[in-house]
C-alpha angles and dihedrals in degrees: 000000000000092000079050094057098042092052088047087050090050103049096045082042092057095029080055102041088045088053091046099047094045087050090057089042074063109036104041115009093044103179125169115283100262082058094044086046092053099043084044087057097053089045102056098037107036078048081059101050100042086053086051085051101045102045097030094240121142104177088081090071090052106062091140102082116138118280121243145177123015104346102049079059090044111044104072096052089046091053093056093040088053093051097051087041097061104034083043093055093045086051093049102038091044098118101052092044128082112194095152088121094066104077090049099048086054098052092051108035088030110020102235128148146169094278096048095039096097097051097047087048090054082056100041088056104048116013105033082048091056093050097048094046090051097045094048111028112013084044103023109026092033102041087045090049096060092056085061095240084125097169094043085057101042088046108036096045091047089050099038078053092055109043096039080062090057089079093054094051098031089119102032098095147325118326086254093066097035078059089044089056093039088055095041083047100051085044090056084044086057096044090044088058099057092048088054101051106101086068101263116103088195088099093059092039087058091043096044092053100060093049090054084051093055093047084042096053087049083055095055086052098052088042086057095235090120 
């Protein structure tokens, strides 16, 4: 029991310390997005390894089993749901909603433009995906599960997702929408999760792809590429 808590400890303790130092990357340091990408990617998964070092445990550098059950037979046709879900209700809310700010915030805090848009959207899709389903479900869900706090792992990853996401969207919009993304977001934490239980973090990738798909294909279209 006391490994188990110690493990537990460690995983909420890094989870914690990667969200905190990417919101002040953010916050403070601001640089333009190849560097936040690079500093992202020593932080996750430096955050990872050192958790695999210090608790001698392994499985948390093998998150690419193969998937099994429900959600292997679920995950492709989520993912496509998702993504017609969210470029479908854009398309359909468009008038009511003003996200004009958005190309403009991300030229100045991120540095992309029109003409690197579509790069950083390729990215975006399949490897920042990657890295976010690593850091908080194959490393925190995951790490926390095995522990058999089972409800510590499905809630504080899905909330540690969410709101690590708040510095990122901070100036996108009104506070009622940033809390209207915060909410959507710890629900597809949950859902993640589940996805994720049988030990293999490849169903949320899919899933998570073709969300960031759908919010990238919004993007195009306030860029004015489509």
């Amino acid at each position: 029991m006391a490994g188990a808590t110690r493990r537990a400890a460690l995983t909420v303790g890094l989870t914690a310390a990667g969200c905190v130092a990417m919101a002040w990357v953010e916050g403070a340091l601001r640089p333009v997005y190849p560097v936040k990408s690079a500093l992202k990617i020593a932080v996750f998964l430096g955050g990872a390894a050192l958790y695999a070092w210090a608790a001698g445990d392994r499985e948390v550098l093998r998150p690419f089993r193969r998937p099994v059950g429900r959600a292997a037979r679920f995950a492709a046709p989520l993912a496509a749901a998702v993504f017609l879900l969210l470029l479908g209700g854009y398309l359909l809310l468009a008038p009511w909603l003003d996200l004009s700010a958005i190309p403009e915030n991300l030229a100045v805090k991120e540095g992309i433009t029109k003409r690197t848009f579509p790069l950083a959207a390729l990215y975006i899709t399949f490897c920042n995906s990657l890295l976010e389903e690593y850091f908080f479900r194959g490393f925190a869900f995951l790490a926390l599960y095995r522990t058999g706090r089972k409800k510590l792992a499905y809630s504080f990853s899905a909330l540690a997702f969410a709101l690590y996401h708040v510095s990122i969207t901070s100036n996108w919009g009104s506070p009622a929408l940033i809390l209207l993304m915060v909410a959507g977001l710890t629900a597809a934490g949950l859902l993640f999760n589940w996805l994720d239980r049988e030990g293999c973090i490849l169903p949320s990738w899919l899933v998570h792809m073709g969300a960031n798909l759908g919010t990238n294909a919004v993007g195009l279209i306030l860029f004015g590429i489509l």
